[in-house]
DRENGULUM-163163 format. One line per field, with one value per residue: residue in three letters; residue number from 1; x, y negated, z negated of N, C-alpha, C in turn. Coordinates in steps of 0.02 Angstrom, whole numbers, plus 32768, in hexadecimal, padded with zeros to 4 digits. Atoms other than C-alpha are relative to their C-alpha. Layout:
REM residues N
residuo <- (ALA,...)
num <- (NUM,...)
nc1 <- (X,...)
nc2 <- (Y,...)
nc3 <- (Z,...)
cac1 <- (X,...)
cac2 <- (Y,...)
cac3 <- (Z,...)
cc1 <- (X,...)
cc2 <- (Y,...)
cc3 <- (Z,...)
This chain:
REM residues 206
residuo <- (UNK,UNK,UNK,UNK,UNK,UNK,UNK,UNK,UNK,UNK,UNK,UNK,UNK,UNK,UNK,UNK,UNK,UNK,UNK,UNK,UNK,UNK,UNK,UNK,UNK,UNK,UNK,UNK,UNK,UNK,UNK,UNK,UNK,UNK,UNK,UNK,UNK,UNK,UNK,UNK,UNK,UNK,UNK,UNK,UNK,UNK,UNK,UNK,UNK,UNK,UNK,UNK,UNK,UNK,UNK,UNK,UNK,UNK,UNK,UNK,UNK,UNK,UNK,UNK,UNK,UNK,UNK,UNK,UNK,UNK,UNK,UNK,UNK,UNK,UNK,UNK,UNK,UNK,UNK,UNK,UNK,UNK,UNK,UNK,UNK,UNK,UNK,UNK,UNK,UNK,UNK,UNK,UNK,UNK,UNK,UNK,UNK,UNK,UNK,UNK,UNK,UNK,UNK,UNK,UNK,UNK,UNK,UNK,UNK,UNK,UNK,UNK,UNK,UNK,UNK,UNK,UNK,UNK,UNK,UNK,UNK,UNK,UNK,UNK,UNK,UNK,UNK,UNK,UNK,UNK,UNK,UNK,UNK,UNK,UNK,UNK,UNK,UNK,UNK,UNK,UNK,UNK,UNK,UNK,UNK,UNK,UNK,UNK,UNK,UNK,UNK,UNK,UNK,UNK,UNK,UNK,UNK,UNK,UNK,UNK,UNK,UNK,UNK,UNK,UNK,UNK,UNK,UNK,UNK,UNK,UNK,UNK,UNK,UNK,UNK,UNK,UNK,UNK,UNK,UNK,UNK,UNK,UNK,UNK,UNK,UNK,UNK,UNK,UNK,UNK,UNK,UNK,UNK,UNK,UNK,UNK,UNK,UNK,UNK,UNK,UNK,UNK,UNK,UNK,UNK,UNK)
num <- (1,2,3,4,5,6,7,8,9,10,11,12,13,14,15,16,17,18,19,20,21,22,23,24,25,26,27,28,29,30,31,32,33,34,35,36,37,38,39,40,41,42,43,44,45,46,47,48,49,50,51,52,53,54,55,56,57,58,59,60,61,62,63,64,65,66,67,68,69,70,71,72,73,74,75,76,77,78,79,80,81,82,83,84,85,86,87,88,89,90,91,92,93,94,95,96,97,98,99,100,101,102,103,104,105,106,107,108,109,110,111,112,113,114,115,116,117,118,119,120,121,122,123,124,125,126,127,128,129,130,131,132,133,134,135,136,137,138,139,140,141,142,143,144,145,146,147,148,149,150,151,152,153,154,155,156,157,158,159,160,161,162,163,164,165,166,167,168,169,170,171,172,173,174,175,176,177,178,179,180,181,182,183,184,185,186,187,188,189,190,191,192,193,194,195,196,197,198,199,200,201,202,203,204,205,206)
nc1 <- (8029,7FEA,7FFF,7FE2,800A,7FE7,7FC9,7FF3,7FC8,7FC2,7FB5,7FD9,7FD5,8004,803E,7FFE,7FDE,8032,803A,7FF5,7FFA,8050,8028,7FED,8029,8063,7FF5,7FB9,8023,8038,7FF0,801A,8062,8014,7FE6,8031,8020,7FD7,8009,805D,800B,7FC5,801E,8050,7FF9,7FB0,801F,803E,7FED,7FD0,7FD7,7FDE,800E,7FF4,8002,7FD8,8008,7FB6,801A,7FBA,7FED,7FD9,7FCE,801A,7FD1,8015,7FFA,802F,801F,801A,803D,7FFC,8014,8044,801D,7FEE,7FAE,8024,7FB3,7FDC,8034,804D,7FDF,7FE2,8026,802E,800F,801F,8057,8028,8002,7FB8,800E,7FC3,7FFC,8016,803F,7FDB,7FFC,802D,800C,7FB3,8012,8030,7FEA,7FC9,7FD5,7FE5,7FDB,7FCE,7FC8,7FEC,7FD4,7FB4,7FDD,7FED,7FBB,7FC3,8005,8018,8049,8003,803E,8032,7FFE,8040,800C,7FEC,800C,7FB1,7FD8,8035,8038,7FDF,7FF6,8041,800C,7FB8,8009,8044,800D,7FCB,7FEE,7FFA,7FB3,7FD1,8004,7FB9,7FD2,8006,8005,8053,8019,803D,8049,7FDD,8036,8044,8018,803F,8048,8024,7FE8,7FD4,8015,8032,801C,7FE6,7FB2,7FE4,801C,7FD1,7FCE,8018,7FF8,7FB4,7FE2,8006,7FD1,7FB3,7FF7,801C,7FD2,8003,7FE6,803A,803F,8001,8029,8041,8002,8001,802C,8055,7FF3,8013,8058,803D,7FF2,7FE1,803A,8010,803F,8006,7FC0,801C)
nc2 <- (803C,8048,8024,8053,8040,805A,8042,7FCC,8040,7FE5,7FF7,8050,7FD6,803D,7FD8,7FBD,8002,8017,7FEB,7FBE,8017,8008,7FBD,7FDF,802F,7FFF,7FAA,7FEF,802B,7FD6,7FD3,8010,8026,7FD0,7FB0,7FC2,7FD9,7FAE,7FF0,7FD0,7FD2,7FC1,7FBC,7FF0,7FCF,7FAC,7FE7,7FD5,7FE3,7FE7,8010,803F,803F,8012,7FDA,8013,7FF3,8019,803C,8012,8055,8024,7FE1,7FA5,7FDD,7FD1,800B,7FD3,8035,7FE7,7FFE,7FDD,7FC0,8004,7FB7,7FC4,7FF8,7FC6,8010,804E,7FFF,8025,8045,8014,7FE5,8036,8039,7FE0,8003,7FFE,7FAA,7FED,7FD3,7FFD,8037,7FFA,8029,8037,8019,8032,804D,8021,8015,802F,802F,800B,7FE1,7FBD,8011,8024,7FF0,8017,8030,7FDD,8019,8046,8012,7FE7,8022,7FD8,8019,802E,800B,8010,7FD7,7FB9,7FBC,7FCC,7FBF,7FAA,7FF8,7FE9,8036,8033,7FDC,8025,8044,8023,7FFC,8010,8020,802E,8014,7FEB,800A,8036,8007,7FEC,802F,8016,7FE8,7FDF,8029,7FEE,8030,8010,8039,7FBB,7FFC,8035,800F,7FB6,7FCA,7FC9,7FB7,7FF9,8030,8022,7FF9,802C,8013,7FFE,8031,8050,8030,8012,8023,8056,8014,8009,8049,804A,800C,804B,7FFC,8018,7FD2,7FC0,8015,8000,7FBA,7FFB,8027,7FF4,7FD9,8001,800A,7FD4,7FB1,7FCF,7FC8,7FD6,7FC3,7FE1,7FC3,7FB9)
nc3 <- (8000,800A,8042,7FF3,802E,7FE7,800F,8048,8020,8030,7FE9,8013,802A,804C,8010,802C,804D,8024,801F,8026,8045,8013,801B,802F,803D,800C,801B,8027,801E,800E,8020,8059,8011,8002,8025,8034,7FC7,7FB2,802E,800E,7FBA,8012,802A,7FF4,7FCE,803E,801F,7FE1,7FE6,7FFD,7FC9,8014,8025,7FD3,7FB8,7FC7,7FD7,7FCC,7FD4,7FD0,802D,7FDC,7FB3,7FE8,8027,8027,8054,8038,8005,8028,7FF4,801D,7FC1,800B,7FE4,800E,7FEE,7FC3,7FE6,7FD5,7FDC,8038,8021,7FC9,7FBB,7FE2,8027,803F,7FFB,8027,802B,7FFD,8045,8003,8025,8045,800D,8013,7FBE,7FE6,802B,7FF3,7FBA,7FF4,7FFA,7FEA,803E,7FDE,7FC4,8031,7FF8,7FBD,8011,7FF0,7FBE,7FF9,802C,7FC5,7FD2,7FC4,7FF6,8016,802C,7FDD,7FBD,7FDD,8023,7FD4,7FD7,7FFD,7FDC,7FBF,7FDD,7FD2,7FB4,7FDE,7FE7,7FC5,7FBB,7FEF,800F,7FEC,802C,8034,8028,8010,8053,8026,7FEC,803C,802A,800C,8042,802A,7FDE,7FBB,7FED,7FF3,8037,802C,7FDC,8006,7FC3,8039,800D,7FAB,7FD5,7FB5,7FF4,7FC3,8013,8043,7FED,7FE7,803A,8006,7FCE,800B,803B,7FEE,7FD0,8036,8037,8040,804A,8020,7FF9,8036,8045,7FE5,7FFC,8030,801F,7FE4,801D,8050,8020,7FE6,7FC5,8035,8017,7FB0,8006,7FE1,8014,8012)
cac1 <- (8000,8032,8063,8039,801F,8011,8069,80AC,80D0,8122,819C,81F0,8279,824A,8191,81B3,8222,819A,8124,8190,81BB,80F9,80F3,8173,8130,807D,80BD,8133,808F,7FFA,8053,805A,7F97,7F64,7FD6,7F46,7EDD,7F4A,7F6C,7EAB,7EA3,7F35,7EED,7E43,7E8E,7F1D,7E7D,7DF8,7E42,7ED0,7F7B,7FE2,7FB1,7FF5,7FD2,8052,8029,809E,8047,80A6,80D9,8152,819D,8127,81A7,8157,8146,80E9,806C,8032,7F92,7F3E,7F05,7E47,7E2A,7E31,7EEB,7EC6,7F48,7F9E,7F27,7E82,7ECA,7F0D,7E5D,7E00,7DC3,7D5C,7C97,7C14,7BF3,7CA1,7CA4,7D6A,7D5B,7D51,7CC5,7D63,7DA2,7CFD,7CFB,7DC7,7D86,7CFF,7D51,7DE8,7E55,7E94,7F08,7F55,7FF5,8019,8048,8101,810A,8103,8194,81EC,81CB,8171,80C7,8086,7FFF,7F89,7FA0,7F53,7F2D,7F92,7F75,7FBF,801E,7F8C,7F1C,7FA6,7FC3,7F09,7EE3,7F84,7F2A,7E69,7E8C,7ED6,7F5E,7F52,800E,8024,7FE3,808A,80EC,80D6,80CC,8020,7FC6,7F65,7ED9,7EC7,7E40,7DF4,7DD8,7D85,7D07,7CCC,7D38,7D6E,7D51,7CC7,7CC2,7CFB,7DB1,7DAD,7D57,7DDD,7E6E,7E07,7E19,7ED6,7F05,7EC0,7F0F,7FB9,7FA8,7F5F,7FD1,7FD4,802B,7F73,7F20,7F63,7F31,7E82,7E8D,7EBF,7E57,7DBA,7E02,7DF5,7D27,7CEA,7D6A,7D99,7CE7,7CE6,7C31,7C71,7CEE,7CB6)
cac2 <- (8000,7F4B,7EDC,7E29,7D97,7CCF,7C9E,7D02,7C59,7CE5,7D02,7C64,7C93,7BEA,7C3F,7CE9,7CBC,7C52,7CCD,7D62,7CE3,7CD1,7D9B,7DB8,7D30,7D58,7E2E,7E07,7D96,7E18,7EA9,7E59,7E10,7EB2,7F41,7F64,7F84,7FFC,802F,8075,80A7,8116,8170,8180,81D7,825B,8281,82A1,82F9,8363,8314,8274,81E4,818C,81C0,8195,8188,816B,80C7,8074,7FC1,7F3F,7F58,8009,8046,80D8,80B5,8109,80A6,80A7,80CD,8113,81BD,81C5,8271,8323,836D,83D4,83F3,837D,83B5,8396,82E7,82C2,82F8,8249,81A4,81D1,81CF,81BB,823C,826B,8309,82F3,8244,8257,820C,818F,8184,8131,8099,807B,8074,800D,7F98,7FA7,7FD4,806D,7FE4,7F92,8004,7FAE,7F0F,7F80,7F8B,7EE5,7EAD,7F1A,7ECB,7F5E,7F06,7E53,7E01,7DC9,7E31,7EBD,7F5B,7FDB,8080,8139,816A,81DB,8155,80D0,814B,813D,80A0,8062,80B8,8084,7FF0,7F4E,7F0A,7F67,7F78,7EB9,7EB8,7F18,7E8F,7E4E,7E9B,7F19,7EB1,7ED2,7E67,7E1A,7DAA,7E4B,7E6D,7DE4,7DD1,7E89,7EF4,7F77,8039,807B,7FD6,7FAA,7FE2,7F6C,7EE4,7EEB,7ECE,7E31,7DEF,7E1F,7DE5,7D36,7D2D,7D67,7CDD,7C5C,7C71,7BE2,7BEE,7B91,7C19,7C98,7C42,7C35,7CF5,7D09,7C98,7CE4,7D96,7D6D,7D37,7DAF,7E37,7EA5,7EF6,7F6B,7FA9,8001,8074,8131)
cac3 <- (8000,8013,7F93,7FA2,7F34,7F5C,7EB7,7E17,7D89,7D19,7D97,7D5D,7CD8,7C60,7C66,7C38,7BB4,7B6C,7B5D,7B19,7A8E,7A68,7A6A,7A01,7974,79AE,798E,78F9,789F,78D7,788F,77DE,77E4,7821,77C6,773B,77DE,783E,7770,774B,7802,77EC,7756,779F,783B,77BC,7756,77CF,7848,7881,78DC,78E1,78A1,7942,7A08,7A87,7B2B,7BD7,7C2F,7CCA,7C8E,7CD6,7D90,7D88,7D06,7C8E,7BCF,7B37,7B05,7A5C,7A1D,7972,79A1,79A0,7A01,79B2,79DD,7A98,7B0B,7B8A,7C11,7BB3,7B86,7C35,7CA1,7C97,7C31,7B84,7BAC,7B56,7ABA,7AE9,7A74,7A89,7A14,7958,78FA,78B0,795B,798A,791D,7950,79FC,79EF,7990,79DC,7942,79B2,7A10,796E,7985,7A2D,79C6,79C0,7A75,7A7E,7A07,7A77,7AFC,7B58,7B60,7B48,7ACC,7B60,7C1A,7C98,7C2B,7C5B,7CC7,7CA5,7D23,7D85,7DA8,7DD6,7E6A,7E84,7E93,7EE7,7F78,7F58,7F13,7F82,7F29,7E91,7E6E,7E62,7D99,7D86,7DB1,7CF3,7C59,7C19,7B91,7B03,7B39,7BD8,7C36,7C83,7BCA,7B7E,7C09,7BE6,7C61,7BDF,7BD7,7C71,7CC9,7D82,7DAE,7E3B,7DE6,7D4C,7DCB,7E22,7D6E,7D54,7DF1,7DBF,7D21,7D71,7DF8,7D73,7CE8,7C63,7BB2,7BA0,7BE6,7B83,7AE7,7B3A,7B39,7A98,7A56,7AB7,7A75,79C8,79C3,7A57,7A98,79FF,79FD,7AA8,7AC8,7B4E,7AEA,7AC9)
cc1 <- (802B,8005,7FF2,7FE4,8002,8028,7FF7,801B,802C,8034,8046,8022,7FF0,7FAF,7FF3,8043,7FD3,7FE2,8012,8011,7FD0,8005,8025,7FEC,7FB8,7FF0,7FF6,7FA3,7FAE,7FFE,7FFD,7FAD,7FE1,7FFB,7FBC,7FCD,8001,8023,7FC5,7FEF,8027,7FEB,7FCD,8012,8029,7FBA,7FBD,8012,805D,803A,801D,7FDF,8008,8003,8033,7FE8,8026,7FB9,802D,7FF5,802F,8019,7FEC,8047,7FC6,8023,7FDC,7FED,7FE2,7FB8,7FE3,7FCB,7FA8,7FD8,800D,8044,7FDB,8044,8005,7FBE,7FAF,8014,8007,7FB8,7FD8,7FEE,7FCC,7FB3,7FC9,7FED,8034,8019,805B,801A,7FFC,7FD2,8029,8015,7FCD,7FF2,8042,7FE2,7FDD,8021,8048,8045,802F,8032,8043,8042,802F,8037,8068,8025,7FFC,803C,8014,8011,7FF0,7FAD,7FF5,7FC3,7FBD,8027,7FD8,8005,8020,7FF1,8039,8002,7FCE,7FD3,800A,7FF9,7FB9,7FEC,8032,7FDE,7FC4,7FEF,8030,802C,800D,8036,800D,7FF7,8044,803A,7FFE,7FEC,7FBE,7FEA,7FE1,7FC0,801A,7FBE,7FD3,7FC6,7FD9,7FDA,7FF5,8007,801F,7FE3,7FC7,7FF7,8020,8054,8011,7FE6,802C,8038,7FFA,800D,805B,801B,8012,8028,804D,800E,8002,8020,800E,8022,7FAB,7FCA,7FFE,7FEC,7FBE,7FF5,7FFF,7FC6,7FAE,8011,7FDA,7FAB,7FE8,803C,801A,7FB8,7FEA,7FC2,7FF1,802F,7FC6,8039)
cc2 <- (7FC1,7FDD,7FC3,7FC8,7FCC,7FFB,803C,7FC3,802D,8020,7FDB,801E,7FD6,8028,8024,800A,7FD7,8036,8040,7FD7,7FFE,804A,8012,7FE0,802B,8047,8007,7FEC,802B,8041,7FFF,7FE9,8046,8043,8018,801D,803C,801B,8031,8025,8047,8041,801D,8045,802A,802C,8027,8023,8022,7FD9,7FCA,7FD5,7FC9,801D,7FC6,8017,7FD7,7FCC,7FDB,7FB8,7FCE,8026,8044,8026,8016,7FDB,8032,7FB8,801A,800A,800E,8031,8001,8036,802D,800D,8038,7FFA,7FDE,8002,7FE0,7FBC,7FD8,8003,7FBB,7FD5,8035,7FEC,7FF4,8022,8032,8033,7FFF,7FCC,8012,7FD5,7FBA,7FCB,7FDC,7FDB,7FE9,7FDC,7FD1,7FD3,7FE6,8003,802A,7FD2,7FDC,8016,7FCF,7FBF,801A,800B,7FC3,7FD1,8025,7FFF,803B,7FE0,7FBF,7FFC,8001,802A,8029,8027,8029,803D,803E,8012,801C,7FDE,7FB8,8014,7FFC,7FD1,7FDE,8017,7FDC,7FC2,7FB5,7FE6,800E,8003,7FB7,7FFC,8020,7FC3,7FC5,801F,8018,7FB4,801E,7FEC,7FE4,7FD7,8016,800D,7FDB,7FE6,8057,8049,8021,803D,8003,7FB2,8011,7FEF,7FAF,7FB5,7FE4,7FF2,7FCB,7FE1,7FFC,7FE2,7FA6,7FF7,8003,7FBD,7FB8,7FEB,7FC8,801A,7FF1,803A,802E,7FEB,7FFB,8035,8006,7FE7,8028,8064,8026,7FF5,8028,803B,8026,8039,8021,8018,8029,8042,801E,8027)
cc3 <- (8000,7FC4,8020,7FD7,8018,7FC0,7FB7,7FCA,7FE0,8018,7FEB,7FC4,7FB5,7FEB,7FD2,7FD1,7FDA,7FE8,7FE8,7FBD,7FE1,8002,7FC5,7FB1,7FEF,7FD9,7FC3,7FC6,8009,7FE1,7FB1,7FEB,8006,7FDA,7FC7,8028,8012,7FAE,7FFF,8043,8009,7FD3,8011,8031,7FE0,7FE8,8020,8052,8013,8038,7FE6,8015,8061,8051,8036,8052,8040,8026,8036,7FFA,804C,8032,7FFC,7FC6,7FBB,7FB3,7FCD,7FDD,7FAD,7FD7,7FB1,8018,7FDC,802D,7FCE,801C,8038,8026,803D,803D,7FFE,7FFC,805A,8027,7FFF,7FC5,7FE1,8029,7FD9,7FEB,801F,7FBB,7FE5,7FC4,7FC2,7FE4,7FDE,8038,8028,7FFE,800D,803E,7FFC,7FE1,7FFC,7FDE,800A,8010,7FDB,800B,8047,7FEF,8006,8047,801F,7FEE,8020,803B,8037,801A,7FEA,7FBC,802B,804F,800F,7FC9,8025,8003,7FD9,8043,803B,8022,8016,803E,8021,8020,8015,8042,7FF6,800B,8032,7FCC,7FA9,7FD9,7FE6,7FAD,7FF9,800B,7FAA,7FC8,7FE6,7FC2,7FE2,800B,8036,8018,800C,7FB5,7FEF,8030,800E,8017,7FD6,7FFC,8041,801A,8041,8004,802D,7FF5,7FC2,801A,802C,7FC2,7FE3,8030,7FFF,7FCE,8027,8032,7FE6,7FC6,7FE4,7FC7,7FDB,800E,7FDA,7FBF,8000,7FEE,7FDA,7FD3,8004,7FE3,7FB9,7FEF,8036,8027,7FCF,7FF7,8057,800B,8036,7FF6,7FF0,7FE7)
């Protein structure tokens, strides 16, 4: 497939050093507000079900380069296959009844703050893909690869206008696309901002 973009601002080197200084603050500063969060979340998932506490999963990030993304685990333990065959569904018997309240309000994603301070993911960007359904949609989708051209995010623009869990693949990178083209320091605080009072409660997670 083609790649093509009119205009990338976080190509710019003064840019994207701005805004990894804002992740690693924004990381270093949601990890301490949060920890009794991703604390009680932790015990909930040890005590009511079987496995680790934390789920890693490989997502393809900057320049299409593979990561492990972190997650807290909110399925039953099944093996790689089971896990790997497709997005969670609705009454998704694979979810735990703990795992269903992370999801929904988004609690599951808290670990991520870590790949951020490590500069594998931002605060605000596209959501990133596992690896089988990059290869997908690189063919279905025009342009689909260009979101790699900047770092996954935790939230993202798609996000806080409702594009999260079963929505519109193609629909979710019309909205990254804009953000990557539109890029502001102001926008991302927009994001954030619009995050915090309407995108933490998913009512399209299962």
């Amino acid at each position: 497939p083609v790649i093509n973009i009119r205009h990338v601002p976080l190509s710019n080197t003064w840019s994207m050093l701005a805004k990894r200084i804002v992740d690693i603050i924004g990381s270093i500063v949601g990890i301490i507000i949060f920890s009794p969060v991703m604390l009680i979340a932790a015990l909930l998932i040890k005590i009511t079900s079987k496995g680790p506490v934390i789920f890693a999963q490989e997502r393809v990030g900057l320049h299409n380069k593979p990561y492990q993304m972190y997650k807290f685990r909110t399925m039953y333990l099944q093996n790689e296959n089971a896990e790997k065959k497709a997005w969670t569904v609705k009454d998704d018997p694979r979810v735990t009844k703990v795992g269903k309240f992370l999801r929904r309000t988004s609690i599951d994603e808290l670990p991520q703050l870590f790949n951020i301070l490590i500069g594998q993911m931002s605060l605000v960007g596209p959501r990133p893909e596992r690896p089988q359904f990059v290869e997908q949609f690189k063919e279905e989708i025009p342009r689909y690869m260009v979101k790699h051209q900047v770092r996954p995010g935790l939230t993202g623009w798609a996000q806080i206008n409702g594009l999260r869990g079963n929505t519109s693949i193609e629909k979710r990178v019309e909205y990254d696309l804009y953000y990557i083209e539109n890029w502001t320091m102001t926008f991302d605080i927009k994001i954030m901002f619009l995050t915090i009072f309407r995108g933490f409660i998913n009512e399209n997670a299962y």
